[in-house]
C-alpha positions as a Markdown table, in Angstrom:
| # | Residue | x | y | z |
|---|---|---|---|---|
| 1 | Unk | -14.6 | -18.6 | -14.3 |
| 2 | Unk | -11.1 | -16.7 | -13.0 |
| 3 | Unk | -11.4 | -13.3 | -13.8 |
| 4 | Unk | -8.2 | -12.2 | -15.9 |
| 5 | Unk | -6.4 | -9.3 | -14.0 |
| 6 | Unk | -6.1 | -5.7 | -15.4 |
| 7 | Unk | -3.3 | -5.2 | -17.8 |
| 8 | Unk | -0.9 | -2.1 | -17.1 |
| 9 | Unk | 0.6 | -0.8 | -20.3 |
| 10 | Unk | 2.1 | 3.3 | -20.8 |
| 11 | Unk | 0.4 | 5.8 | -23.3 |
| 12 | Unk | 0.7 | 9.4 | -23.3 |
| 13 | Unk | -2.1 | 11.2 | -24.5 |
| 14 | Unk | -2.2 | 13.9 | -27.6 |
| 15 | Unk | 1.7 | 14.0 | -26.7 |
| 16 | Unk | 0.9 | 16.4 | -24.2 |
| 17 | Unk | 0.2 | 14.7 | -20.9 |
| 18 | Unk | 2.7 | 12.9 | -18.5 |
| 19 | Unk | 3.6 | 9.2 | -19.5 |
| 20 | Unk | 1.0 | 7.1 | -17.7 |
| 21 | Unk | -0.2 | 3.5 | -17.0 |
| 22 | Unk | -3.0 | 2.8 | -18.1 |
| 23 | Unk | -4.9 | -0.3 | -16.0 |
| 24 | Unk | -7.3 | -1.9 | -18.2 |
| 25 | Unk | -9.8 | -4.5 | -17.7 |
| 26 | Unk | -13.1 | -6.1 | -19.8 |
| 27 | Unk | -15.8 | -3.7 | -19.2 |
| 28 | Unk | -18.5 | -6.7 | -18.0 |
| 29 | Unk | -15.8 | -7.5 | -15.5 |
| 30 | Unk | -14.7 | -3.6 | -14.2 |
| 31 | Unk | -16.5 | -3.1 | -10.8 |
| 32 | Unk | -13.3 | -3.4 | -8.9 |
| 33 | Unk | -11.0 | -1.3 | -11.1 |
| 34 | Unk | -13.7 | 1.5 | -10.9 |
| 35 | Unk | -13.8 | 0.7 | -7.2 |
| 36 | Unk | -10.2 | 1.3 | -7.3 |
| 37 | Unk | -10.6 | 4.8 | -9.5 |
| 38 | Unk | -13.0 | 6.2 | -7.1 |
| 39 | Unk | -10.9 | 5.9 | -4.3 |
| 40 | Unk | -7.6 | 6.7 | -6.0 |
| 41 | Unk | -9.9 | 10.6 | -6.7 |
| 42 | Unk | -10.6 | 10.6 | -2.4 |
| 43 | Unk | -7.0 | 10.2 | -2.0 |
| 44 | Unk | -5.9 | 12.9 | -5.3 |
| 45 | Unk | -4.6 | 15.6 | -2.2 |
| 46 | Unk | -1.8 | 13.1 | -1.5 |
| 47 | Unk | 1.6 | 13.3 | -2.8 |
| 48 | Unk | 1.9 | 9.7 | -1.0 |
| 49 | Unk | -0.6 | 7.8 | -2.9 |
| 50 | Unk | -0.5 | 7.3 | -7.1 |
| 51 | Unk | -2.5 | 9.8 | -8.8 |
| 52 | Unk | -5.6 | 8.8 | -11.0 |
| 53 | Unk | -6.0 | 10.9 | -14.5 |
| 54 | Unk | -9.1 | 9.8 | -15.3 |
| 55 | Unk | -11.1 | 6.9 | -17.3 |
| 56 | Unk | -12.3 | 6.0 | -20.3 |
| 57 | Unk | -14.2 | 2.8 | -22.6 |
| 58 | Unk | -12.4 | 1.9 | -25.4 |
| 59 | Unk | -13.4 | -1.1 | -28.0 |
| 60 | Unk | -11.3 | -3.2 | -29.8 |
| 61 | Unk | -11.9 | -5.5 | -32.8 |
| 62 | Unk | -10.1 | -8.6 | -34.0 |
| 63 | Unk | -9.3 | -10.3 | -37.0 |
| 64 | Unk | -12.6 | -12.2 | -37.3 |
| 65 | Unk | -14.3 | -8.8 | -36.5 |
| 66 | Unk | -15.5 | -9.5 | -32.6 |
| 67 | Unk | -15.4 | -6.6 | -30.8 |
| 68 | Unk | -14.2 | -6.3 | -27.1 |
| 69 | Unk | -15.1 | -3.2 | -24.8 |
| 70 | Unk | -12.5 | -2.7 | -22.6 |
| 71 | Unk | -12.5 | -0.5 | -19.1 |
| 72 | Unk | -8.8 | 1.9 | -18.7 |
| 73 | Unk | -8.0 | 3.6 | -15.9 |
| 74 | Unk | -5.5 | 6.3 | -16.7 |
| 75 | Unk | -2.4 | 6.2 | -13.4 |
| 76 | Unk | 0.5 | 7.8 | -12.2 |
| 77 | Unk | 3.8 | 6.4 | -13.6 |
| 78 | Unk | 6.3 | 4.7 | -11.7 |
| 79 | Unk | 9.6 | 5.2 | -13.4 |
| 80 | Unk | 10.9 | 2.5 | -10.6 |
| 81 | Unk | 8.2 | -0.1 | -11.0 |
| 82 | Unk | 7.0 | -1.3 | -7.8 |
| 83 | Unk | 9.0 | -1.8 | -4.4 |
| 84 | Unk | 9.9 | -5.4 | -5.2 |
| 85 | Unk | 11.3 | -4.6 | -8.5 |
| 86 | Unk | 13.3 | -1.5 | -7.5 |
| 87 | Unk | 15.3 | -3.8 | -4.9 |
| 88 | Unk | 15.7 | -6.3 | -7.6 |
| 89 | Unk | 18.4 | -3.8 | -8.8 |
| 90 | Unk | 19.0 | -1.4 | -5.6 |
| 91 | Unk | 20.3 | -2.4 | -2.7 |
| 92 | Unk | 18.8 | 0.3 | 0.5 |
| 93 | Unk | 21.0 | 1.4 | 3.1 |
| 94 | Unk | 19.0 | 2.2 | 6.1 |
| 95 | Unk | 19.0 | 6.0 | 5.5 |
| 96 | Unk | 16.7 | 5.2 | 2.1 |
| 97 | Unk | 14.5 | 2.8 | 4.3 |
| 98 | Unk | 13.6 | 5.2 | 6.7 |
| 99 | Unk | 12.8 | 8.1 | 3.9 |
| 100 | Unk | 10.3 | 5.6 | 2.0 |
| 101 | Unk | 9.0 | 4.5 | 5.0 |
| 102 | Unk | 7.7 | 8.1 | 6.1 |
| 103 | Unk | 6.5 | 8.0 | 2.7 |
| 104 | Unk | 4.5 | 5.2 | 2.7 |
| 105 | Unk | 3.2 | 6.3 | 6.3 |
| 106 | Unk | 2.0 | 9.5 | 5.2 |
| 107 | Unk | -0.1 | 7.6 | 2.6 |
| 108 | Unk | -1.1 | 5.3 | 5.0 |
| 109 | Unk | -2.3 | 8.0 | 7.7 |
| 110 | Unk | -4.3 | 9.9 | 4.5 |
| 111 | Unk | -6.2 | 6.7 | 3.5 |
| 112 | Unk | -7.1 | 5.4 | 6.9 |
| 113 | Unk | -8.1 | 9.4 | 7.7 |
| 114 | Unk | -10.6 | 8.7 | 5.0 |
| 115 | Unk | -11.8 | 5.8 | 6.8 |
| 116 | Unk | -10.2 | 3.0 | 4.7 |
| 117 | Unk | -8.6 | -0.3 | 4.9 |
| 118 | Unk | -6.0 | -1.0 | 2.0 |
| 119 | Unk | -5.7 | -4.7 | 3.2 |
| 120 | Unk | -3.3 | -5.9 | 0.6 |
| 121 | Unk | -0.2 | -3.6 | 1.5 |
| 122 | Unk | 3.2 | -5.4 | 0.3 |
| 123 | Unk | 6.2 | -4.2 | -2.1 |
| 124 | Unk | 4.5 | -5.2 | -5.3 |
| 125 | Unk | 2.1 | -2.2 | -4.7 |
| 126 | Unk | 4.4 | 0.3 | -3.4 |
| 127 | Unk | 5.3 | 2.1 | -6.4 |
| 128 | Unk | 8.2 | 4.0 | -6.6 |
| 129 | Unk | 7.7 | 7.3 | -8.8 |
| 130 | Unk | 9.6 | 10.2 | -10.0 |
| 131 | Unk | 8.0 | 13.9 | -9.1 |
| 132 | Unk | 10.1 | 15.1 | -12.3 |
| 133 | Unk | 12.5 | 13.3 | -14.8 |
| 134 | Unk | 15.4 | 14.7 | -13.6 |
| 135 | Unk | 14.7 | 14.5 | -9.9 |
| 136 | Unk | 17.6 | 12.3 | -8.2 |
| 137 | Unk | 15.1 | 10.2 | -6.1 |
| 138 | Unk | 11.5 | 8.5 | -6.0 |
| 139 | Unk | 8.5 | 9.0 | -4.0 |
| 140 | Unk | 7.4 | 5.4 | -2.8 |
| 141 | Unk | 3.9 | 5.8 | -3.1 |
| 142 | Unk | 0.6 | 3.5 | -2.1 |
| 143 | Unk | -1.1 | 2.1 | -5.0 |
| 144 | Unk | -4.2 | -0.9 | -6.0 |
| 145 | Unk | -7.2 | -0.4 | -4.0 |
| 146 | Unk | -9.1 | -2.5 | -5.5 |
| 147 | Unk | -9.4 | -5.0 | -2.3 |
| 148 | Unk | -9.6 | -2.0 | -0.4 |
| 149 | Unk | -13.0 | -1.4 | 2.4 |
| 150 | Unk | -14.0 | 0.7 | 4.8 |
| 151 | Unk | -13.4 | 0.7 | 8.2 |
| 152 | Unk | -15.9 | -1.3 | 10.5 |
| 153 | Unk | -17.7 | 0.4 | 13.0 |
| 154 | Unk | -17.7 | -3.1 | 14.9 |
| 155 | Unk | -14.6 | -4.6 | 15.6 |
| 156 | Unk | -16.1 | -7.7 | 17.1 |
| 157 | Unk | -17.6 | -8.7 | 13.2 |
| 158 | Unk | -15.5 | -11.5 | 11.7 |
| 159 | Unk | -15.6 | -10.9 | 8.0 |
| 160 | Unk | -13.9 | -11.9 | 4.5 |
| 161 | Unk | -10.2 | -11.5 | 4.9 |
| 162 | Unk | -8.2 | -10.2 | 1.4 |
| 163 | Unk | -4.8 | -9.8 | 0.4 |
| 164 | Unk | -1.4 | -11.8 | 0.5 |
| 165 | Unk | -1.4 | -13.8 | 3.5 |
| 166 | Unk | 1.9 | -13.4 | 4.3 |
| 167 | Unk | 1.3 | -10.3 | 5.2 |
| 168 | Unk | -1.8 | -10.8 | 7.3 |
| 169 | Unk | -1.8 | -9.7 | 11.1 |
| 170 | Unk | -2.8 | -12.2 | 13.7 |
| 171 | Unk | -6.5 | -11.0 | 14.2 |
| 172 | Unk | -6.6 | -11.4 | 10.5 |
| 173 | Unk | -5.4 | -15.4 | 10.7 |
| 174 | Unk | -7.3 | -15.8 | 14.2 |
| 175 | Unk | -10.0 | -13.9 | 14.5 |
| 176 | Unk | -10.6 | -13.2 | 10.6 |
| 177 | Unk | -10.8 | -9.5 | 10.8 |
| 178 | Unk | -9.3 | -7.0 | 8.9 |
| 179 | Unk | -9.0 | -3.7 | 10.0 |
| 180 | Unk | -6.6 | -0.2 | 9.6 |
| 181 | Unk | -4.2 | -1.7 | 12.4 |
| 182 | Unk | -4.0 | -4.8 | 10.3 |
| 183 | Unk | -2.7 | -2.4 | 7.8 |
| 184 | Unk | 0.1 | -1.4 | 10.4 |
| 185 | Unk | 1.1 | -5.3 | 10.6 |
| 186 | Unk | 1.7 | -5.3 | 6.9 |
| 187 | Unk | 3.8 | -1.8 | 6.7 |
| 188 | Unk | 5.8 | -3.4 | 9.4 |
| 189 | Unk | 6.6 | -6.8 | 7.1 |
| 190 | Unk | 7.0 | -4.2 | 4.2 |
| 191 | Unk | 9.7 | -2.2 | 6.4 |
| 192 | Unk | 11.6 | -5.6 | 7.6 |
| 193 | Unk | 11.3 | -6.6 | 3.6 |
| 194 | Unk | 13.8 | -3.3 | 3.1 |
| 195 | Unk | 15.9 | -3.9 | 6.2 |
| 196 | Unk | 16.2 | -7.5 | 5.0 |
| 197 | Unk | 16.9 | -7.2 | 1.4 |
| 198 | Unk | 14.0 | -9.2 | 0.9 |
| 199 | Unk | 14.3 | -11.9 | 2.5 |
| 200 | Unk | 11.8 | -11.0 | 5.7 |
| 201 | Unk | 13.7 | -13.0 | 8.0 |
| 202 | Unk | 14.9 | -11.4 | 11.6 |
| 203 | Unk | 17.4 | -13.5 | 12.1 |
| 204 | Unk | 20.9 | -13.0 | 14.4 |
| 205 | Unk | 22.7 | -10.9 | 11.7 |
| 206 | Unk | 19.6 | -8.8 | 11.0 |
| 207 | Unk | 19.6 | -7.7 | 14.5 |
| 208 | Unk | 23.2 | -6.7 | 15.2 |
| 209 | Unk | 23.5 | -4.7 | 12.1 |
| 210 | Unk | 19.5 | -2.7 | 12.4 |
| 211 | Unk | 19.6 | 0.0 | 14.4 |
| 212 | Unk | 18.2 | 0.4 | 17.9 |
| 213 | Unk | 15.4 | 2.8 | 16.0 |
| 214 | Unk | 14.6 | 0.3 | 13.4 |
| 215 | Unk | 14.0 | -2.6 | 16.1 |
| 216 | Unk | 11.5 | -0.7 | 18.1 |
| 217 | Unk | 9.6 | 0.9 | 15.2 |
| 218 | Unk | 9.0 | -3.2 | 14.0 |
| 219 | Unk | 8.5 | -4.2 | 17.1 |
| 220 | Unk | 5.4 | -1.6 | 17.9 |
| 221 | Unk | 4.0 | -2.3 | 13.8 |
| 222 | Unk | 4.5 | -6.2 | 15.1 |
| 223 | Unk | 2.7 | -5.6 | 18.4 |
| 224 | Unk | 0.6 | -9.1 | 18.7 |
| 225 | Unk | -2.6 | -7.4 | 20.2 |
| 226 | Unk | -4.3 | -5.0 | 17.6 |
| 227 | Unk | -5.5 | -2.5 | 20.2 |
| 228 | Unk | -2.9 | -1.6 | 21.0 |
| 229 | Unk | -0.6 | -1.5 | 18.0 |
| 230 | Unk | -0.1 | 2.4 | 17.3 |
| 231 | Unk | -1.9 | 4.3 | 14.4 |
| 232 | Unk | 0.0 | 5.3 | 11.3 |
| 233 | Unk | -0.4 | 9.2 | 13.0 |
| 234 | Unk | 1.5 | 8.0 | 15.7 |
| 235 | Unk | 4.0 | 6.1 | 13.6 |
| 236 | Unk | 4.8 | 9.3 | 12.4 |
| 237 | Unk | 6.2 | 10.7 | 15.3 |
| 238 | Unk | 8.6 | 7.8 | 15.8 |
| 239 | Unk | 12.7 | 8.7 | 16.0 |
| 240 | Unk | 12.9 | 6.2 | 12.7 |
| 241 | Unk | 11.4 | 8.1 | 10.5 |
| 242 | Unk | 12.5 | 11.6 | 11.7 |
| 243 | Unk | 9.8 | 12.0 | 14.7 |
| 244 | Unk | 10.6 | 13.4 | 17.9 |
| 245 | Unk | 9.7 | 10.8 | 19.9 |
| 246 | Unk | 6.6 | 8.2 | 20.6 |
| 247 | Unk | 4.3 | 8.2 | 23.2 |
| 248 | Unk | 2.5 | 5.1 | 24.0 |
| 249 | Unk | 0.2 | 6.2 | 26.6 |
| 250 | Unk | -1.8 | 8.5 | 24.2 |
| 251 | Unk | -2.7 | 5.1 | 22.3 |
| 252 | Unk | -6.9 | 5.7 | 21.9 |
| 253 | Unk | -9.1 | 2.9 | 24.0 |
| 254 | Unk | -10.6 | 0.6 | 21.2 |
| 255 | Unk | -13.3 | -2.0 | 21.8 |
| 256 | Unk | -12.1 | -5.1 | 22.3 |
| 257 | Unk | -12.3 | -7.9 | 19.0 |
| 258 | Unk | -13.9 | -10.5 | 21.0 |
| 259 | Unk | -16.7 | -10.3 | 24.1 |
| 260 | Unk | -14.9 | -12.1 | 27.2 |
């Protein structure tokens, strides 16, 4: 049987807390939503990753008096919806690009410092959220964990691979693992997404119009060999989104995915 997928409707509770979504889901069929809650409260500290409020069980009856227990997970709202819809109707200049893209790598370096894999980054859940009502920009914040693991101690361990495959890393197609710098392959198809307009496509034009800053940030997220594809720390410090500069050599020694 296909489970259904949680519903995300807003509600404001007592009229006196923030607008919210609310995620729900059947109760009987919740374990991954409260996954998802539980790791949203390890992450709360970060201003880069969608707030959780809290749960709750509510029960609902219908006409013929059957009564449904529901699970609700009460989240941050995104006055922008998610990544993909915000482009639907804004176009980014590279300026904007590089600003969420910090965002989204601060996340990122704040849920792999936990020890987590997010393995289903993409624009549909990048949320793009409003501090304040009247604040003139969004926050693109990380959101939906529920596919979400922890880090393998083993790197050599094939296992289940999860998320949209489009944005998989090659170690996840060949080797079928799945790991944090599989995470830096999908920020790296999120930030050509926002380069592209959407379309994801490098092509000619692409490449004479992104800057020389741009090129080599997607070309070290794009880096073919996962051990040596840079952490989202490292990221940080790149000149595209306002670092000083990027050192490969300090890249840490990994095992290597498969014995030779």
């Amino acid at each position: 049987m296909i489970k259904p997928p949680p519903i995300i409707t807003s509600s404001r509770l007592n009229g006196s807390h923030p607008i919210m979504a609310v995620k729900t889901t059947l109760a009987s069929r919740s374990d991954e939503l409260k996954k998802e809650k539980k790791l949203l409260q390890l992450f709360h500290d970060s201003p880069y990753i969608v707030r959780c409020f809290g749960d709750d069980i509510t029960i609902t009856t219908d006409n013929n008096g059957n009564k449904t227990k529901l699970y609700n997970v009460f989240l941050e709202y995104a006055q922008g919806g998610c990544l993909a819809d915000f482009m639907d109707v804004t176009i980014l200049s590279e300026t904007k690009v590089r600003q969420y893209t910090k965002s989204i790598l601060r996340g990122l370096e704040c849920v792999h410092k936990k020890g987590i894999v997010h393995c289903d980054l993409k624009p549909e859940n990048i949320l793009m959220v409003k501090e304040e009502d009247d604040d003139e920009d969004f926050v693109a914040k990380i959101s939906d964990f529920g596919l979400s693991k922890k880090m393998s101690d083993d790197w050599r361990t094939p296992g289940i691979v999860k998320g949209t495959k489009v944005y998989w890393a090659p170690e996840c197609v060949e080797d079928e693992i799945q790991e944090q710098c599989s995470d830096i392959w999908a920020l790296g198809c999120i930030v050509l997404y926002m380069l592209t307009d959407g379309s994801m496509r490098w092509n000619n034009k692409i490449n004479e119009t992104m800057s020389k800053d741009a090129k080599d940030f997607l070309v070290k997220c794009f880096e073919a060999n996962p051990l040596e594809r840079p952490s989202a720390t490292m990221l940080l410090s790149h000149p595209f989104v306002g670092g000083s500069g990027f050192i490969n050599k300090v890249i840490p020694k990994r095992k290597k995915i498969k014995n030779s």
